[in-house]
VEXNU-388762 format. One record per atom (N, C-alpha, C): residue in three letters; z negated, x, y negated. Coordinates in pm, whole numbers, plus 32768, in hexadecimal, padded with zeros to 4 digits. Each point is the difference from the previous one (the first is absolute). Layout:
N
ALAZXY/...
END
This chain:
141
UNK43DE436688FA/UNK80347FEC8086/UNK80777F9F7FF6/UNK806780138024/UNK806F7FC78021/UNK7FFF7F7E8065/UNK806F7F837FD0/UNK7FCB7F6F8037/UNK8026804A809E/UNK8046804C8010/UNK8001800280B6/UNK7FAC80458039/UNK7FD2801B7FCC/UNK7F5D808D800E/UNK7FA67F748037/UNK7FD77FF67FBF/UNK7FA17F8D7FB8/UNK80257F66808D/UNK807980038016/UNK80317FAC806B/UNK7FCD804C807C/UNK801C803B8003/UNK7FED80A98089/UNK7F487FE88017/UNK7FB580127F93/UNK7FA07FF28002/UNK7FBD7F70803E/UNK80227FA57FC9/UNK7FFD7F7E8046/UNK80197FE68086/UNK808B8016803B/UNK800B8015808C/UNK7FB280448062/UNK7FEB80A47FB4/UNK7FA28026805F/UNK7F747FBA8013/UNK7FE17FB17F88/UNK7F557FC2802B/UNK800D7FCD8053/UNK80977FC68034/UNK7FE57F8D804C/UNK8039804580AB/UNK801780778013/UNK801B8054806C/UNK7FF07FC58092/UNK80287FF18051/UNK7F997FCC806C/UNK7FF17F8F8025/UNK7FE97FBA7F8F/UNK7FE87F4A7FFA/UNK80627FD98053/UNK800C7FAE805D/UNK802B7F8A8020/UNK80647F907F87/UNK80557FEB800F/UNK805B7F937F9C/UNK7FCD803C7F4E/UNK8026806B7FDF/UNK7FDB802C7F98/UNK80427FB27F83/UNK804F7FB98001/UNK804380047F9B/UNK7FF97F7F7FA0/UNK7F9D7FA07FFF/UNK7FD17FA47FAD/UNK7F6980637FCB/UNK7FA880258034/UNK7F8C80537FC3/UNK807180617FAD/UNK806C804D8011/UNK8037804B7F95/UNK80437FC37F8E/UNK80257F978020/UNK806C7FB57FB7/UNK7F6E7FD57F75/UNK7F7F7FC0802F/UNK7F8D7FEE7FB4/UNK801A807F7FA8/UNK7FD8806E805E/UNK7FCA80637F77/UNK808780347FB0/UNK806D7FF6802F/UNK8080804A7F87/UNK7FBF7F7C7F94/UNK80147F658004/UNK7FCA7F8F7FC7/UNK7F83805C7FB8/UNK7FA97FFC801D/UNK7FA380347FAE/UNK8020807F7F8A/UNK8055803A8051/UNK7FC680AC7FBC/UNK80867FF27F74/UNK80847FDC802D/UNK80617FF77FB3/UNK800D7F6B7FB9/UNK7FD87FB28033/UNK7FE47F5B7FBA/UNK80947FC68020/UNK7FFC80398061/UNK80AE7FA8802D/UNK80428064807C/UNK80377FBD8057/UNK804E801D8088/UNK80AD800C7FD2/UNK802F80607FA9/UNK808280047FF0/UNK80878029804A/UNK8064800A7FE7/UNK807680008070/UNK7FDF80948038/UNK7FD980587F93/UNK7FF280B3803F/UNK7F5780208047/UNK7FC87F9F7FF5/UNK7F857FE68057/UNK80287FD480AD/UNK804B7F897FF5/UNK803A7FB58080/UNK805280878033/UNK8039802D7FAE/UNK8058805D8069/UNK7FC9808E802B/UNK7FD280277F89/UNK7F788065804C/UNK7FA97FCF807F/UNK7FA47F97801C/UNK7FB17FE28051/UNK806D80198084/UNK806F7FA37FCF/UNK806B7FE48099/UNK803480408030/UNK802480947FCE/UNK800C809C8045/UNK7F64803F800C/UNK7FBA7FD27FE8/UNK7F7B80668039/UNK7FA07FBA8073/UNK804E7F778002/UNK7FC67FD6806E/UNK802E7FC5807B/UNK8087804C7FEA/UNK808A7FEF806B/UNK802A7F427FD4/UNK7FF27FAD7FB2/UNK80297F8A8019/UNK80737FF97F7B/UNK80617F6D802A/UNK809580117F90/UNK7FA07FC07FA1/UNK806180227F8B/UNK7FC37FD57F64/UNK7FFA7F24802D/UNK804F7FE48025/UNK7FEF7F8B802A/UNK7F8E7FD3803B/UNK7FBF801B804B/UNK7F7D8038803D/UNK7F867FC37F98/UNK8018807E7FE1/UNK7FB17FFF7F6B/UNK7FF27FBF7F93/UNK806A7FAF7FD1/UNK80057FB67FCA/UNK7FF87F667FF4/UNK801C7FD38089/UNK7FCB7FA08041/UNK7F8880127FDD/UNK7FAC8047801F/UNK7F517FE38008/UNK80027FFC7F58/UNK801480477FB1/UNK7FE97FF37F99/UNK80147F637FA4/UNK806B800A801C/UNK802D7F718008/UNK7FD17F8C7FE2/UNK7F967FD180AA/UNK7FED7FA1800D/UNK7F70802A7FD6/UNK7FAE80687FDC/UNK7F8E7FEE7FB6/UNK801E7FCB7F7D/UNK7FB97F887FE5/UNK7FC67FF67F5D/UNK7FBF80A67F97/UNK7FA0801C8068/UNK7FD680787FDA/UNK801880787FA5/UNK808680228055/UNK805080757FDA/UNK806B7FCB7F8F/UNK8036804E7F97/UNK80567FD37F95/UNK805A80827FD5/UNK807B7FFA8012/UNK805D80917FD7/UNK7FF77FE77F8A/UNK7FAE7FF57FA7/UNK7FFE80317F63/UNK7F697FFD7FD1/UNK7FC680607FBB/UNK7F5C801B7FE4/UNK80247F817F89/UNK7F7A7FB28010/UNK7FC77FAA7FB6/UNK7F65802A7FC2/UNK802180527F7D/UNK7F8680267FCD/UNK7FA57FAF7FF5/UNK800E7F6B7FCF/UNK7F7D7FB47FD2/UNK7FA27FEF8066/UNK7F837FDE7FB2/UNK7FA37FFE8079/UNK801D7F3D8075/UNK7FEA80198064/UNK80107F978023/UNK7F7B7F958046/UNK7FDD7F858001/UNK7FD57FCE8040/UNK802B7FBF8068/UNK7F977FD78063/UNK803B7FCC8073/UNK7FB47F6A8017/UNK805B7F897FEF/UNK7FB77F8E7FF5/UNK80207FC98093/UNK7F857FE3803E/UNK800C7F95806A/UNK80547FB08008/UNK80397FA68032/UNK80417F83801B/UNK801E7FB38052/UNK7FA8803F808C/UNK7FD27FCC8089/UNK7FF47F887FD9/UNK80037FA38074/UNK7FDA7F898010/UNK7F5C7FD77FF7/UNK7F8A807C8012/UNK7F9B7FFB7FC1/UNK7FC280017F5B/UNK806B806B7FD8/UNK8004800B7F95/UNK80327F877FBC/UNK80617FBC8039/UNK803A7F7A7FC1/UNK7F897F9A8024/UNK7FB8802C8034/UNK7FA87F4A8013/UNK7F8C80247F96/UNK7FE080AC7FEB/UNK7F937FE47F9F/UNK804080117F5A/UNK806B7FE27FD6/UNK80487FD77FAD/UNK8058806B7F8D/UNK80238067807B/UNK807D80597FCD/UNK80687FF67F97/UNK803E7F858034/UNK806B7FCC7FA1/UNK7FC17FD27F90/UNK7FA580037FEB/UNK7FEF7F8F7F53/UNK7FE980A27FC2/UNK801B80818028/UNK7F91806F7FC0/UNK809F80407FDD/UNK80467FFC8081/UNK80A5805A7FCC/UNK80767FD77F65/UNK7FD47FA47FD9/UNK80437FED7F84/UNK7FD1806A7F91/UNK7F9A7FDB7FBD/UNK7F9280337FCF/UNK800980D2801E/UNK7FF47FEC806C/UNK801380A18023/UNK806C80297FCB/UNK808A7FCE8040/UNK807C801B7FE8/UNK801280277F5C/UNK7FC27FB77F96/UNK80417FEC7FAF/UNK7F9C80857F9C/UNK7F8480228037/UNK7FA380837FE8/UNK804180688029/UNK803C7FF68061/UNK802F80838027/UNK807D80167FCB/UNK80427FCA7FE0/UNK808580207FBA/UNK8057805A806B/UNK804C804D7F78/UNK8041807B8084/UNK7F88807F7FE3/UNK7FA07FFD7FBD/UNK7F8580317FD8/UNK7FFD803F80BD/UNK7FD17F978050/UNK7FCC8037808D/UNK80337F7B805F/UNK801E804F808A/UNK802B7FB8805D/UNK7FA27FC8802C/UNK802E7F70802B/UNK7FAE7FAE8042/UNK80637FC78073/UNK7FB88051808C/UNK80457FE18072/UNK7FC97FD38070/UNK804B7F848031/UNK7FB17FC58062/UNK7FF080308066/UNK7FB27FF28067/UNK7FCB802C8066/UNK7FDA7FA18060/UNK80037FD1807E/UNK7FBC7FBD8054/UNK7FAC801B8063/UNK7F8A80007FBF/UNK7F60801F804C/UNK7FF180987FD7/UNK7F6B80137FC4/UNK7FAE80457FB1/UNK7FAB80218099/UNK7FCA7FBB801D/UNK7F817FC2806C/UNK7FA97FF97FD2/UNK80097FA47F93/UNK7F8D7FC37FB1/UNK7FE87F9B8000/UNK80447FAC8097/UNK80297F7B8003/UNK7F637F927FC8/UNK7FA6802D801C/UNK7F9B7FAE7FC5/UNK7FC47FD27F8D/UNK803380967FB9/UNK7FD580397F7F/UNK807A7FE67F74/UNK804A7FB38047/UNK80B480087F87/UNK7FC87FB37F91/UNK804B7FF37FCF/UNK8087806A7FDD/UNK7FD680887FE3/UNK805D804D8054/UNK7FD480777FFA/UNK80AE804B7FC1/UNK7FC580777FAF/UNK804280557FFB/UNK7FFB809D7FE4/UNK8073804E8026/UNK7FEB80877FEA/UNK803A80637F83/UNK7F9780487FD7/UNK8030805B7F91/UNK7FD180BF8027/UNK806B8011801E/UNK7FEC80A8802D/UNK7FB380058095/UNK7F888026802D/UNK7FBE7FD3806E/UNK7F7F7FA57FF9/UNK80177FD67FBB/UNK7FB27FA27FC2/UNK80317F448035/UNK7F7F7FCA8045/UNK80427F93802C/UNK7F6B7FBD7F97/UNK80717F887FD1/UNK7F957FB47FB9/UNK800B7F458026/UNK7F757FE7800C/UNK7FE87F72803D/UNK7FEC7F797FA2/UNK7FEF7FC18066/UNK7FE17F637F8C/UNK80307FFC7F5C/UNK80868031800E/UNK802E7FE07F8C/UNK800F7F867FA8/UNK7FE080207F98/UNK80177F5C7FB8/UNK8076801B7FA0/UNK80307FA47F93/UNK806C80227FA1/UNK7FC580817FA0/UNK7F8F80077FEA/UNK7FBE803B7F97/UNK800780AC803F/UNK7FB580028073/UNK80278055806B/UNK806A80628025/UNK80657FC8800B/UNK805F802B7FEC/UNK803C801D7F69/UNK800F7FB77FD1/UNK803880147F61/UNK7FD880BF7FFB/UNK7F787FFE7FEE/UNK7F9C80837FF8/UNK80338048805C/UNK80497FF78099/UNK8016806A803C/UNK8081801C7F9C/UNK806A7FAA8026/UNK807380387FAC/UNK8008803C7F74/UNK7F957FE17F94/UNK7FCD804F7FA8/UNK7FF7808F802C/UNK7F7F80118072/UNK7FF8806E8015/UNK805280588011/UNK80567FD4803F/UNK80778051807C/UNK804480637F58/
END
């Protein structure tokens, strides 16, 4: 299937919806691993809005990225909850496991605010992290 097929397909899931175009902007993100310039301009003729439009939203998500980033990534807390149950002493240590091996990208709020440091690997949310903890996720990843 062809990337505009495959785009076509996406739009139509979202048919109907109300403000469609962050739930689409997610799944091109998912399916292609990146929101690129011939993505933005596809969406912005099929959903009557200018490529400007479109790109704005893309934009100002963290989320979305115009270039696929194969490695696997985690997602480390860094809320102000996460900082009181002691986030920062764990991100050095991580950083230096993960190499360019796998991304380690921050995030603010998991909603694990009780349970932090928390972080995410695939759909996988993992709690009460310690240094050791982590080390082992980024292994995993």
């Amino acid at each position: 299937m062809s990337d505009a097929a495959r785009l076509d397909e996406i739009i139509a899931a979202h048919a109907g919806r109300e403000g469609p175009l962050l739930p689409i902007l997610h799944d091109v993100q998912h399916a292609f691993g990146c929101v690129d310039a011939a993505a933005e301009a596809h969406l912005a003729h099929a959903l009557n809005l200018s490529r400007a439009e479109v790109h704005g939203v893309v934009s100002f998500y963290h989320d979305f990225t115009a270039e696929p980033d194969r490695r696997p990534c985690i997602e480390l807390c860094r809320a102000e909850a996460c900082q009181a149950r002691g986030v920062e002493a764990l991100v050095g240590a991580a950083e230096a496991a993960a190499g360019s091996r796998v991304k380690l990208k921050t995030v603010y709020c998991l909603g694990l605010c009780s349970a932090g440091p928390a972080a995410r690997l695939g759909d996988q949310v993992h709690a009460r992290l310690d240094q050791a903890a982590l080390l082992a996720l980024v292994q995993s990843a």
